[in-house]
Steps between C-alpha positions, in 0.01 A plus 500: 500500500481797280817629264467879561333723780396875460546678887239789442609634808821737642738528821628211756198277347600557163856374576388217732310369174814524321660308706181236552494414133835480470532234774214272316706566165245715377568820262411844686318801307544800734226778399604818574405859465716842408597577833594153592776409196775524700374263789776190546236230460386621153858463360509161713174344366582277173236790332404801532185742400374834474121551566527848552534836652583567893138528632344185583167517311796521161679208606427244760116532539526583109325118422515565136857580507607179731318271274665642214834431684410160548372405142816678347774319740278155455425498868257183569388645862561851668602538878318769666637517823365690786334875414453636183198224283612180762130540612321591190296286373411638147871493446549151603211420280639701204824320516338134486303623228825590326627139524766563795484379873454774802671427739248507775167360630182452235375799413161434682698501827675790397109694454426320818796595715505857332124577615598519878193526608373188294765322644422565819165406506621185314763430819231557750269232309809297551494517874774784511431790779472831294479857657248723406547662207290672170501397154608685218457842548233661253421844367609822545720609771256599717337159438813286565540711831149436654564102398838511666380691825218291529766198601598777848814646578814439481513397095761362282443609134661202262524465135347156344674464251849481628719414831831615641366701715475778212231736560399393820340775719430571877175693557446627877172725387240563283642852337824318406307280316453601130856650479630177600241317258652725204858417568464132562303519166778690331738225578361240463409560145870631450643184630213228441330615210214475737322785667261308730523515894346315790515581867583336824454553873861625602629236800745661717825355595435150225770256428487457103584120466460287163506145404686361217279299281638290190278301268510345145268460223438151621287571791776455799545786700709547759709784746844623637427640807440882625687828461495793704389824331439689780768791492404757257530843435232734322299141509748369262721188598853537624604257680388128436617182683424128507333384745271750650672571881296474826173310344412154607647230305214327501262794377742525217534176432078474454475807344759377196345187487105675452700712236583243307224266536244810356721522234542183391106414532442836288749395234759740501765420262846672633695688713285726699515722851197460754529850703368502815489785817551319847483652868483262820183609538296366169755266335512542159309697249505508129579754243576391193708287251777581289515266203866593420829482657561707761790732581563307799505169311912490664434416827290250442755341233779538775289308828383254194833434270265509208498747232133661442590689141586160319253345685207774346666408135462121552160541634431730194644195304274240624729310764339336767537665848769266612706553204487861530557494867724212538601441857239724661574491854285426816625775706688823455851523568602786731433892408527681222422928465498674222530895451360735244795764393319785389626817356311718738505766743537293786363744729164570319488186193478751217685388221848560415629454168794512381826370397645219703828682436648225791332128533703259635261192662614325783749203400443249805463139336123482746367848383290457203436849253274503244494826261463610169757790545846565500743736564475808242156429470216789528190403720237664319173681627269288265450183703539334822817664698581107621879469413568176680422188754707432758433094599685311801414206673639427873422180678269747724373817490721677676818351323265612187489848635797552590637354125285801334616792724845407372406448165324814510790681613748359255231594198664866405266688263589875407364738233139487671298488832400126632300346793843269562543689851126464601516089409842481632397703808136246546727214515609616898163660575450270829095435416592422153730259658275348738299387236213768572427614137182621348402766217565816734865408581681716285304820626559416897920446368491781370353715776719349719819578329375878496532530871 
């Protein structure tokens, strides 16, 4: 197991590291920029770092800086967790070639994964239904836009070289098309370091389910179930629960079990997130992977018992599946949701920064928060407005729903706007209830509050 851990990465993730390594008695290295000194978890991690100023191309997608961080606190691996260079593969490689572990897949899976459209040409080889879709987009503008419109209306612009939802872009015609190619560009390179964009066929009314896949450098791959993704706003998750309500236990059950067995006959050497689309109609359809930890990771740890971060650093350490998994379970036990706290506008999503001049979590023993903030603390227009998880686990859904719209209600926030009445108000939204989720939710919620 290594000694000491650099966490090149900010926010709840950041302090869920913290709290990883410290649990497998390993020292924590929390990497932080200008804007972020004051954050709880850098004072809490056994280190701490500057790598620079507030912008993110200064500090946490600076990959000179971070390795300098490293070699200077005698870090033997660096923790990327989700965003920022998790899915970069020159970084990965740069850090190997520095003599430290990242804490991730091989960097070939990482240029794999990161090429979406590779990757999905590689699934479909694999037996995996994939929706149509372009490669990379090429050229100019107008160049990009004739590839893209060539796939037919409705389109979904996408970045490839990053996930989260970030960049992500809804195309109903053709003369929305290069304005929406230019922004997705934009941001993409802002957050990714990668400009490059791909296209989709737009489905209407999806559920957005993944697959939790684990594997180890030994060649055993395995999987802990499904979560549902399918509640979104601006095509960005915010709402995310284990298992996926309403689908067939036994389409879920097969689609996990392909998952993992692709995988594991590919080679794949970690933790890793098969996302699929799903409707009744066509079963399931991939999209991509994410060779990282997800956001969501929570819900999965509460329906499993199991704790995915130390479970990444063992894998990174060489362990053996079982031993970085031990006790993985044969079936989930009951529901878990988890909600994205955003400091937003919660009537349009624009974000709201701010200080949290009030933040006072929810203190019910079952509510779970993870956040990099506290109160006093100044939520800062240079990254992601995410200012906490909310995590609960009922022994069904609707005990699980009802746990988080009285969380939710107990979380007071003041100093700054947040989405906490639009979650809290979802949780009682009688389709949402039923079980009858898909990407559009939000949007039909929301019009039907306005009457």
């Amino acid at each position: 197991m290594f000694k000491k851990v650099l966490i090149a990465n900010r926010g709840a993730v950041a302090a869920r590291l913290v709290k990883a390594l410290r649990a497998l008695g390993v020292r924590s290295a929390a990497a932080y920029s200008e804007a972020d000194a004051d954050l709880p978890y850098v004072a809490e991690a056994d280190e701490s770092c500057l790598i620079g100023p507030a912008p993110a191309p200064r500090s946490y997608l600076n990959q000179e800086s971070i390795l300098a961080a490293a070699r200077a606190c005698g870090a033997e691996a660096i923790h990327p967790g989700y965003g920022f260079l998790s899915e970069n593969a020159d970084f990965a490689e740069k850090v190997r070639a520095a003599g430290m572990v990242f804490i991730g897949p091989d960097p070939k899976w990482l240029k794999l994964m990161g090429d979406k459209t590779a990757s999905r040409a590689l699934m479909a080889t694999e037996g995996l239904p994939v929706g149509p879709s372009t490669g990379i987009l090429t050229g100019s503008i107008e160049e990009q836009a004739a590839q893209a419109a060539a796939l037919g209306f409705p389109l979904l612009i996408k970045p490839a070289g990053g996930g989260g939802g970030i960049g992500m872009t809804p195309v109903q015609e053709a003369d929305k098309l290069p304005a929406a190619l230019e922004s997705a560009a934009r941001l993409a390179a802002r957050c990714f370091s990668v400009p490059a964009l791909y296209a989709e066929r737009l489905m209407t009314r999806p559920r957005h389910v993944e697959f939790q896949v684990v594997a180890d450098q030994h060649g055993r791959a395995g999987h802990l179930f499904e979560r549902d993704c399918s509640t979104q706003r601006r095509r960005q998750k915010v709402v995310e629960e284990a298992g996926a309500p309403g689908i067939p236990a036994a389409e879920l059950t097969a689609m996990a079990d392909k998952a993992a067995k692709v995988m594991g006959r590919l080679g794949y050497d970690h933790l890793g997130t098969l996302e699929t689309l799903y409707s009744p109609e066509s079963g399931f359809s991939f999209l991509e992977v994410n060779p990282r930890l997800q956001v969501e990771h929570g819900v999965t740890e509460e329906v499993t018992g199991l704790d995915l971060a130390a479970a990444q650093i063992r894998l990174a350490a060489g362990l053996a599946l079982d031993e970085a998994l031990p006790g993985r379970p044969a079936a989930v036990r009951g529901h878990a949701v988890e909600a994205r706290i955003y400091a937003e506008d919660p009537e349009n999503f624009f974000p709201s920064p701010g200080p949290l001049k009030v933040f006072k979590p929810p203190r019910e023993a079952r509510v779970r928060v993870e956040t990099g903030f506290a109160e006093g603390a100044l939520v800062t227009p240079h990254y992601d407005p995410m200012i906490a998880l909310v995590i609960v686990r009922g022994e069904n859904r609707l005990e699980a729903l009802d746990l988080m719209h009285d969380a939710l209600g107990e979380f007071a926030i003041e100093g700054l706007k947040t989405n906490l009445p639009f979650v809290r108000g979802l949780m009682k939204y009688e389709p949402f209830r039923a079980g009858l989720v898909h990407t559009g939710l939000t949007e039909e919620f929301l019009r039907n509050r306005k009457k």
